[in-house]
C-alpha positions as CSV (number, residue, x, y, z in Angstrom):
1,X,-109.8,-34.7,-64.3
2,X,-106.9,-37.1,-64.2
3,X,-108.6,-39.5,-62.1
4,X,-109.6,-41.5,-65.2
5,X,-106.3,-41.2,-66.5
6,X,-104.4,-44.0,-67.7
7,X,-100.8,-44.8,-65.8
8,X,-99.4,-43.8,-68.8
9,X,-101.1,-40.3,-69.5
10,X,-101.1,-39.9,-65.6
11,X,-97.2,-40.4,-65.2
12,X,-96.7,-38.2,-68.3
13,X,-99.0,-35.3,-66.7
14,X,-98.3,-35.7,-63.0
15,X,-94.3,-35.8,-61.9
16,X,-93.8,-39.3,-62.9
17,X,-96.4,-40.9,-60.9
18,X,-98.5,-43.8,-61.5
19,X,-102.7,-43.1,-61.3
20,X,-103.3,-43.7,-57.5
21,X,-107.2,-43.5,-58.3
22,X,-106.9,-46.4,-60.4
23,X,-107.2,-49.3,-58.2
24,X,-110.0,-47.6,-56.3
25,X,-111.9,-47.0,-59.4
26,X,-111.5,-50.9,-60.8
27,X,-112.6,-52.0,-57.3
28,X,-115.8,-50.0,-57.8
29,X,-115.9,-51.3,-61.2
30,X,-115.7,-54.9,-59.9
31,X,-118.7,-54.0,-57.7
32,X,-120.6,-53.1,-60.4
33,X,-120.3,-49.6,-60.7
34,X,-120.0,-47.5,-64.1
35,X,-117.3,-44.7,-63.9
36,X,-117.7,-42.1,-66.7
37,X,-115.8,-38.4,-67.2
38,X,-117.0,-35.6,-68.6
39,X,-115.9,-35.6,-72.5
40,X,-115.9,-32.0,-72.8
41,X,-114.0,-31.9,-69.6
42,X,-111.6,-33.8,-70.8
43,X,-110.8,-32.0,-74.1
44,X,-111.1,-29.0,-71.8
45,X,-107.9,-30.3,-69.7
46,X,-105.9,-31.0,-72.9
47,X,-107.1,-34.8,-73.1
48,X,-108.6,-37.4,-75.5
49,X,-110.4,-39.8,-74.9
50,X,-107.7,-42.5,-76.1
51,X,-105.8,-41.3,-72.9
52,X,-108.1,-42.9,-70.2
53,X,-108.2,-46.3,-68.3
54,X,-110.0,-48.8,-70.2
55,X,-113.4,-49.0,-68.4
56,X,-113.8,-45.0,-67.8
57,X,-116.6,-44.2,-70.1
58,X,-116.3,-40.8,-71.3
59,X,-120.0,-39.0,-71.7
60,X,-120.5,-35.8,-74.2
61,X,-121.4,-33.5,-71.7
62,X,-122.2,-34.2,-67.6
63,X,-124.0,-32.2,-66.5
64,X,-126.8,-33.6,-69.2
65,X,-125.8,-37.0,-68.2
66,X,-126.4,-36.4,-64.3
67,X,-129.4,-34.9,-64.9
68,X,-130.8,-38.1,-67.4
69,X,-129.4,-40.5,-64.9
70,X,-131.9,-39.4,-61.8
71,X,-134.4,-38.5,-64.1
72,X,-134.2,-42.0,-64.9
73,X,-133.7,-43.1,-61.4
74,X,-129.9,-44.1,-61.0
75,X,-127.5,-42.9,-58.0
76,X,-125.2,-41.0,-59.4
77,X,-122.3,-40.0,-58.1
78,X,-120.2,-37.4,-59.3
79,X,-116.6,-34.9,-58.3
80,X,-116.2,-31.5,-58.5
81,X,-113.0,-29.7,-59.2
82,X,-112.5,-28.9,-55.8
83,X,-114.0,-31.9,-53.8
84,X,-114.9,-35.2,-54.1
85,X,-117.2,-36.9,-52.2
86,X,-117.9,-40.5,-52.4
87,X,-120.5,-42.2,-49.6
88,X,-120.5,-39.3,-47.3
89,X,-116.7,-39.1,-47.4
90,X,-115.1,-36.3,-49.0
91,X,-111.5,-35.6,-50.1
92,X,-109.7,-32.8,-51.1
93,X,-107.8,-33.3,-54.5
């Protein structure tokens, strides 16, 4: 969840520490890529939607979203709590 956190939000939530995901997200985003969190996730994890980096998109519910997306014909990727996986690559967070 804090991946689309702002530095602000982040540092206040995480020891103090700027959001390392953030420049790796705006380089998608330069590439054309949407980045968009789960709404209810987010409220879930104690957070609003005022709290995230200005182009994270937050989306009512994901798994609906996901679903619409390919439906539709998009590539979507998406995390999990446990793993992330972007590309075939796949980080632990």
């Amino acid at each position: 969840m804090p991946f689309g956190l702002s530095d602000a939000y982040y540092r206040a939530t995480h020891h103090n520490a700027p959001n390392p995901f953030q420049g790796l997200l705006q380089s998608f985003v330069s590439r054309g890529v949407l980045v968009k969190i789960c709404e209810l996730c987010l409220v879930d994890a104690h957070f609003n939607n005022t709290e995230l980096l200005p182009f994270v998109t937050p989306v009512p519910f994901s798994i609906d979203y996901i679903i619409e997306e390919q439906f539709a014909g998009a590539a979507v990727v998406y995390d999990s709590p446990v793993n992330v996986s972007l590309a075939g690559l796949t980080a632990q967070i």
